[in-house]
N, C-alpha and C positions, 0 to 999 in steps of 0.2 A: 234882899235875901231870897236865894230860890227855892221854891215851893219845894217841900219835902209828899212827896206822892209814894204810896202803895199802891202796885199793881197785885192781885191777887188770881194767877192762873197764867201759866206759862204756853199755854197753846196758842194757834196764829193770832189771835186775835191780842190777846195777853201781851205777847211779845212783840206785836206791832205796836200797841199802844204803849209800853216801856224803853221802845227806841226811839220813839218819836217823843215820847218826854224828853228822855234824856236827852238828845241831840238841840230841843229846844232851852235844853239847860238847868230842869229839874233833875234833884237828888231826887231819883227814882232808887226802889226797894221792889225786885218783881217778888213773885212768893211763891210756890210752887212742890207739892210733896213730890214731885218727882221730876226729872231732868231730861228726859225723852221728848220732850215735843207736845204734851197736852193727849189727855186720853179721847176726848172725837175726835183732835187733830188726823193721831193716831190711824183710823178707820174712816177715811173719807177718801170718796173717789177725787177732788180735788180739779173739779170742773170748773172753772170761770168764767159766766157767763152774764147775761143780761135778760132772757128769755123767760125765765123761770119765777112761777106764780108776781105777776108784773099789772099791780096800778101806776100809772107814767111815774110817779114821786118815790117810785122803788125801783122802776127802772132805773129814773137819772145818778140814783144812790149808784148803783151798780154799774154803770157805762163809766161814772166817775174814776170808780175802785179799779176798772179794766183798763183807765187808760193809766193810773198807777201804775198796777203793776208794768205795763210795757215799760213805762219811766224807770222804775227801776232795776227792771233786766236789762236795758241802756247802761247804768251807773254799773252795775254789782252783774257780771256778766256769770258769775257762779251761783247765783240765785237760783233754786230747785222748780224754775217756773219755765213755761214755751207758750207760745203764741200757736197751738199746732192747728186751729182750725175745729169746728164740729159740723157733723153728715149728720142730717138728722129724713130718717124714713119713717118713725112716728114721734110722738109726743104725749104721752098718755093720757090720751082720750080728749086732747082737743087737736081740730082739725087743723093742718101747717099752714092751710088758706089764709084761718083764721092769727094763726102765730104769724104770717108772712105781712098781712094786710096790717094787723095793728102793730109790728116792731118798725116796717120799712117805713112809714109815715114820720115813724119818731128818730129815722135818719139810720136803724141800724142796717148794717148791711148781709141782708137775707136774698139769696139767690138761686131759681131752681135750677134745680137738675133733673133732666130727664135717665132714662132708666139706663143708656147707654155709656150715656157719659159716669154714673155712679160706678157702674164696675172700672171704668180707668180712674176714677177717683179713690176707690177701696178695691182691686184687684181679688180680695181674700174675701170680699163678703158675698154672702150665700143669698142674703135676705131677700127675695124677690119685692120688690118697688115701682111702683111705673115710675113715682120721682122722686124726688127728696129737698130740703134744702141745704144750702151749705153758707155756714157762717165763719169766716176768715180774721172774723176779732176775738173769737174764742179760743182758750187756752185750759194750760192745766199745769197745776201744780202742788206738789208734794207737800201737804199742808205742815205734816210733825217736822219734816226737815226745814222746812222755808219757819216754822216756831223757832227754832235751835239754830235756823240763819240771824233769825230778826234779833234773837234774846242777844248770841254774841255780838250785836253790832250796836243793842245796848250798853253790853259789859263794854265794850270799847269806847261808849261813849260816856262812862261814867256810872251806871247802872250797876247797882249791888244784885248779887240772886241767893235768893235765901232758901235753900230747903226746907221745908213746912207745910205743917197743915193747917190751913185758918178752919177757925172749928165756929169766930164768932162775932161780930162786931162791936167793938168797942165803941162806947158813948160818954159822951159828959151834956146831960141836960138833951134839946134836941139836935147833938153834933156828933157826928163820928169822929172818933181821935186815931182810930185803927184796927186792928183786930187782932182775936185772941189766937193765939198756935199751940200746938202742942210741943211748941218748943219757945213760950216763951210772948210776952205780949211783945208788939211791933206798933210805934204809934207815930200818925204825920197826919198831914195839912190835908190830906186828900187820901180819899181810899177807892182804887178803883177796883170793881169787881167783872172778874173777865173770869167767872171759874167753870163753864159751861154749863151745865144742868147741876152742880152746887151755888149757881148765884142766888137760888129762888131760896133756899135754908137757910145759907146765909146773909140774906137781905133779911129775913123773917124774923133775925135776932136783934133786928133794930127795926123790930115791926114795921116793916115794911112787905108788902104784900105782890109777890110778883107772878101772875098767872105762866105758868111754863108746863108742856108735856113736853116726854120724851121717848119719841119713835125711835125704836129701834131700827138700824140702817145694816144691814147686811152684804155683805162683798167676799165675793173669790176670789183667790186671788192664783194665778195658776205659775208653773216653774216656766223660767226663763225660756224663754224659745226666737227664733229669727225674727226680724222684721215680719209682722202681718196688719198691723191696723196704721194709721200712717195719723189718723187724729181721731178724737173723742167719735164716740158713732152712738146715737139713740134709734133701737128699734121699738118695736109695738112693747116686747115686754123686755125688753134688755138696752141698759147703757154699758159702754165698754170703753177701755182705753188703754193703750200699754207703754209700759215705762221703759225710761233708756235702757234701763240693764234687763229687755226681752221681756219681764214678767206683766201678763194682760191680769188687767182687773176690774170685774163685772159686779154690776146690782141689777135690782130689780122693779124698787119703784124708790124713787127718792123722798117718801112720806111715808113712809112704814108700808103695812100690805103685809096682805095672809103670808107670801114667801118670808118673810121675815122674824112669823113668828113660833117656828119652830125651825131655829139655823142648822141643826143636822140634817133634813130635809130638805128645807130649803137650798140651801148647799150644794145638794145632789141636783135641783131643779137646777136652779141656775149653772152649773156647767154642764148638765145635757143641753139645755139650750146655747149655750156658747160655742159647744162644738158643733152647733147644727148651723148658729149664724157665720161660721166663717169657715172655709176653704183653705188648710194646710196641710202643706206638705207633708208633716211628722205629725204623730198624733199631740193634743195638748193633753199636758200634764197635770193632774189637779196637782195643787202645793196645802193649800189651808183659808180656810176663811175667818172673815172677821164681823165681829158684829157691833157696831158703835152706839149710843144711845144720843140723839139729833136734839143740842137742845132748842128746843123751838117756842116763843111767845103764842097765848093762847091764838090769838089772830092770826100767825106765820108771818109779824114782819117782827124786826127787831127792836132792840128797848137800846136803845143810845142816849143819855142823859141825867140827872142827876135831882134824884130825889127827893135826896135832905141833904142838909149840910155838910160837907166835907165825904159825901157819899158820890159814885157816879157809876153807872151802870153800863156794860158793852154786853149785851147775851143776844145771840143771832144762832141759824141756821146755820147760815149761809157763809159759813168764815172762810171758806178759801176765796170766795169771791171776792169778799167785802173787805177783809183787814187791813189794806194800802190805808185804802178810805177813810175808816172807822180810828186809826193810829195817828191821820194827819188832822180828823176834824174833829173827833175830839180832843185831841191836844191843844187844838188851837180857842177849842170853848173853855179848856181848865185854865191856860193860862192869862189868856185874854179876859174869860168871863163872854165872849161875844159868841154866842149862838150859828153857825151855819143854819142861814135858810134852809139846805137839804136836809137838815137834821129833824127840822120840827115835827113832821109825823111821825118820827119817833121814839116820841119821848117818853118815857113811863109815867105824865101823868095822866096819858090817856087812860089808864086801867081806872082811875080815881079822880077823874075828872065827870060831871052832873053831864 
């Protein structure tokens, strides 16, 4: 008989890990008060990288999830994802020597540019640099629409979706049966918790204890305009990127940061500086910003596994990166019960492990 799973939270991560149930042949239940794509999905630049805050056993997590995703824009050619490359002329606040020496060792492919060659690689940027690096495995992809790719490919593969709000975790003894909604209890074999910064509440009603902040992530996002950035670009104080349909969209630090914590201000900051870092034609146009709240594990890596009984835990940063990853391996630890080696750091028993 196949495992009856609750997935609880429709954003990439959610919706990866409910299509990779279900295609493995669990009656999956996603769960979701809303049908948009996940609210940080929502507000994320949707960078895919491997560079970013990197002990090697979080890299390999991540180079993993990157060659996913390529796999799958191979298969599903309308997947809201590219392969476009990232220019990188800072790195905030550590040296690209230092990012070029310890990524190229571990095989990634980081290669400089000198200052001349950057303007025929970004034509529209302003940034003065003597060099930069450029990494050609790097991508980007529209996290709430690539949620609303994953969850239909669910629904196609046998996945129910339930409009709801889980408010709670249900128990019998020390096991989860499912959780409470305000529409209603939902009970199965497995309860997986992908709700972003509601996983730490809701783990906490099955006393379970999950260290989480949550930085607020701030982005502009500006009206459609022609071709000007061509891939992801990091400067001293600005990331940027723009989307097929012309509209560029900027942040500031991708860990919170004082621009972040007043966004009508902040706002203004970030596209004065946007219009200084690039070279157009037409003037840009502000459109509106958005401000997302990052959930992130006390430490900044992610909690992938399973706490108590019939519980199982997906809460990351980093879900555009990582959700290929995160949907194939732990799928294959609910069903199997067999652990990925990549997975072992972690695990949420590190919070409550001597």
């Amino acid at each position: 008989m196949a495992q009856s799973i609750l997935v609880i939270g429709a954003g990439i991560i959610g919706s990866s890990v409910a299509w990779h149930l279900a295609e493995a042949g669990c009656e999956v239940t996603l769960v979701d008060p809303s049908d948009e794509g996940g609210a940080a999905s929502s507000k994320s630049l949707g960078w895919t990288n491997a560079t970013y805050e990197n002990p090697r056993y979080y890299y390999d997590l991540r180079r993993f999830s990157m060659e996913r995703w390529d796999a799958l824009k191979a298969n599903f050619t309308d997947l809201p994802y590219r392969r476009n490359g990232t220019l990188y002329t800072s790195f905030y606040g550590t040296a690209l020597k230092t990012v070029h020496d310890e990524h190229t060792q571990w095989g990634y492919p980081l290669t400089w540019v000198e200052a001349e060659d950057l303007q025929k690689l970004e034509p529209h940027l302003a940034v003065p640099a003597r060099h930069g690096l450029l990494c050609p495995l790097e991508g980007h992809v529209a996290p709430h629409e690539a949620a609303i790719f994953f969850r239909d490919l669910a629904i196609k593969a046998g996945a129910q979706f339930q409009k709801a709000h889980a408010t709670s975790i249900l128990q019998n003894g020390d096991t989860s049966t499912g959780v409470q909604t305000d529409r209603g209890d939902l009970t199965a074999d497995m309860t997986v918790l992908a709700a972003g910064i509601h996983t730490g509440e809701l783990a906490k009603t099955a006393d379970i204890d999950i260290p989480l902040n949550a930085p607020p992530g701030l982005l502009i996002h500006t009206k459609p305009v022609p071709p000007l950035i061509n891939r992801t670009i990091l400067t001293e104080d600005l990331h940027m990127a723009q989307w097929p349909d012309g509209t560029i969209t900027a942040g500031g630090d991708f860990g919170g940061g004082a621009v972040n914590d007043d966004p009508e201000t902040g706002a203004q900051i970030l596209f004065a500086r946007l219009q200084t870092a690039l070279h157009a034609d037409i003037p840009l146009e502000y459109s509106h910003y958005t401000l997302g709240l990052r959930p992130t594990p006390k430490d900044g890596f992610p909690i992938i596994g399973s706490p108590a009984r019939g519980l199982y835990l997906t809460v990351m940063h980093s879900g555009a990166t990582l959700a290929p990853a995160v949907g194939a391996l732990a799928t294959d630890e609910i069903t199997t019960g067999q652990r990925h080696a990549m997975l072992d750091p972690f695990h949420p028993n590190r919070f409550t492990s001597p």
